[in-house]
N, C-alpha and C positions, 0 to 999 in steps of 0.2 A: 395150363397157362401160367405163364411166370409175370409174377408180377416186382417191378421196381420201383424205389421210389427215388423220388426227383428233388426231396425236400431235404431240411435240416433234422437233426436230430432235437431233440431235447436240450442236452448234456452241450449241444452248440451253440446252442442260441442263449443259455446261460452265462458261458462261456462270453460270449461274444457282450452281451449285457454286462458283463459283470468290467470288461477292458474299458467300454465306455465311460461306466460311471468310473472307475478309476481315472480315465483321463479327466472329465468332467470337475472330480473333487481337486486336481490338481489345477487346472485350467483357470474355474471360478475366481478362487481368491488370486491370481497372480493377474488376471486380468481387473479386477476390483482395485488391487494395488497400482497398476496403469493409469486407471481413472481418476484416483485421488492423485498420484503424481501429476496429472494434466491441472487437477483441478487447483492445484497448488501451485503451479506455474502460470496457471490464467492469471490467480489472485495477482500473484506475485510480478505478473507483467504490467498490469493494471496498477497496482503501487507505486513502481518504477514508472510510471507514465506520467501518474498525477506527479511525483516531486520535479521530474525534467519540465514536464509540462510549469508548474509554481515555481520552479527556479528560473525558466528563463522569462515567465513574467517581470517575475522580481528585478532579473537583468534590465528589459526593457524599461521597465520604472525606471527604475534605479541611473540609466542614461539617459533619461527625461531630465531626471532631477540631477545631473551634473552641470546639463546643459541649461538649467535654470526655471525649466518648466513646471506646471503646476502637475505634482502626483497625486493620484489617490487609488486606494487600495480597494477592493473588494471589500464590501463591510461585513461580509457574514459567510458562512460554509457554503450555504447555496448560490451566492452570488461564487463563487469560485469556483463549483460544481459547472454551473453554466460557461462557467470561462475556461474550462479544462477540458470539459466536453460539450461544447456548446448543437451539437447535434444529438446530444444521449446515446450513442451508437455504443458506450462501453458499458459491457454486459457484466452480471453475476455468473459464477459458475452455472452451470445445468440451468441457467433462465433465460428464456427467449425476448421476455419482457420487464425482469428486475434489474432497475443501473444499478452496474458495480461501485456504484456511489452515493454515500448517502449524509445526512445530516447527522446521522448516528450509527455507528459501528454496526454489524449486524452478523452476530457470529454464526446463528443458523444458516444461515444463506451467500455467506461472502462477500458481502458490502463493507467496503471501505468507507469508514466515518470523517469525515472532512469536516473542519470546522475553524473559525476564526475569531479573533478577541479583536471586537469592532476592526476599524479602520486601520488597526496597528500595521499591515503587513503577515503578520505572523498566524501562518496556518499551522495548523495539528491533525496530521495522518495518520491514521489508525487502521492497522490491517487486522482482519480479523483472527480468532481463534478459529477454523474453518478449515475441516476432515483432518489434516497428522499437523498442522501448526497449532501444538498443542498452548501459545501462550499468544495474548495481541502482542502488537508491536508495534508502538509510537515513536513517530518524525515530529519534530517543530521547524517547519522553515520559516528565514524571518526575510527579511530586506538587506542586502547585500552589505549598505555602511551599517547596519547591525552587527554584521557579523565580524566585519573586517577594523571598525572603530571608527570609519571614518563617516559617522553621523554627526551632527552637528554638535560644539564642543558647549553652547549655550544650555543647549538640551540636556547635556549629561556633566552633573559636577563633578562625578568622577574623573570626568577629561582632563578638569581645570587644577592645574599642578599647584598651585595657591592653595587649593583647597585640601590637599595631601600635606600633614605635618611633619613626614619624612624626606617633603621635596625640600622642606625648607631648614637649615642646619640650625636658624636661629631659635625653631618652635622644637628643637631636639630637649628632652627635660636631660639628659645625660653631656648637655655640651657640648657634641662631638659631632 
């Protein structure tokens, strides 16, 4: 009787073990590097969300207040949190139930730190240090006639050219 066998050898199935884990140790880390690139693109959408989202608040104030109307700002980061996402629906990386938003930066986890100096207008966006964004990264948005100068001239005595010694040739100590 002759006998055959139907199976693998040894020497094959080592073999064959051994292509796996080589594919394996290639595959891991490159797949690993996809994730943190996702995870870095979420942060990063989520950033760009809150300043479009606070900027064109800021708009709509800001066309209140040309029109004569009475403005007022969000007084504090969670009051602004609620106004940017006022459903919570925007998430942290890898969390099904942490907002990518918070009163304080939160670099383990991907929370973008929002915060405001009282009533001024003026938020401060903080993205975090979170997986290869190896440094935070701070925004101050302010209120439009901040930006542009055209806030009120009573407000700012910088505005008032009287008050500059260069506007006026008389208060020159060199006479000219």
């Amino acid at each position: 009787m002759k006998r055959t066998n139907a199976g693998f050898t040894l020497i094959e199935l080592l073999v064959g073990m051994a292509i796996v884990a080589i594919l394996t140790a290639i595959a891991i880390p490159t797949y690993n590097n996809y994730l943190d690139q996702a995870r870095v693109a979420h942060i990063d959408s989520n950033f760009d969300q809150a300043i479009e989202r606070i900027e064109a608040h800021h708009m709509f104030l800001e066309t209140r207040r040309i029109r004569g109307e009475e403005v007022n700002f969000p007084a504090d980061g969670d009051a602004w949190i609620s106004l940017i996402d006022p459903d919570s629906e925007v998430r942290a990386p890898d969390s099904a139930t942490l907002s990518g938003y918070g009163a304080a930066v939160d670099d383990d986890n991907g929370v973008i730190g929002i915060t405001a100096v009282g009533a001024t207008g003026v938020v401060t966006l903080t993205r975090p240090a979170y997986a290869s964004l190896t440094a935070q990264f701070t925004r101050n948005i302010g209120p439009t006639s901040m930006l542009t100068g055209d806030a009120d001239p009573a407000a700012d005595p910088a505005a008032d050219p009287a008050a500059d010694p260069a506007a006026d040739p008389a208060a020159d100590p060199n006479g000219g």
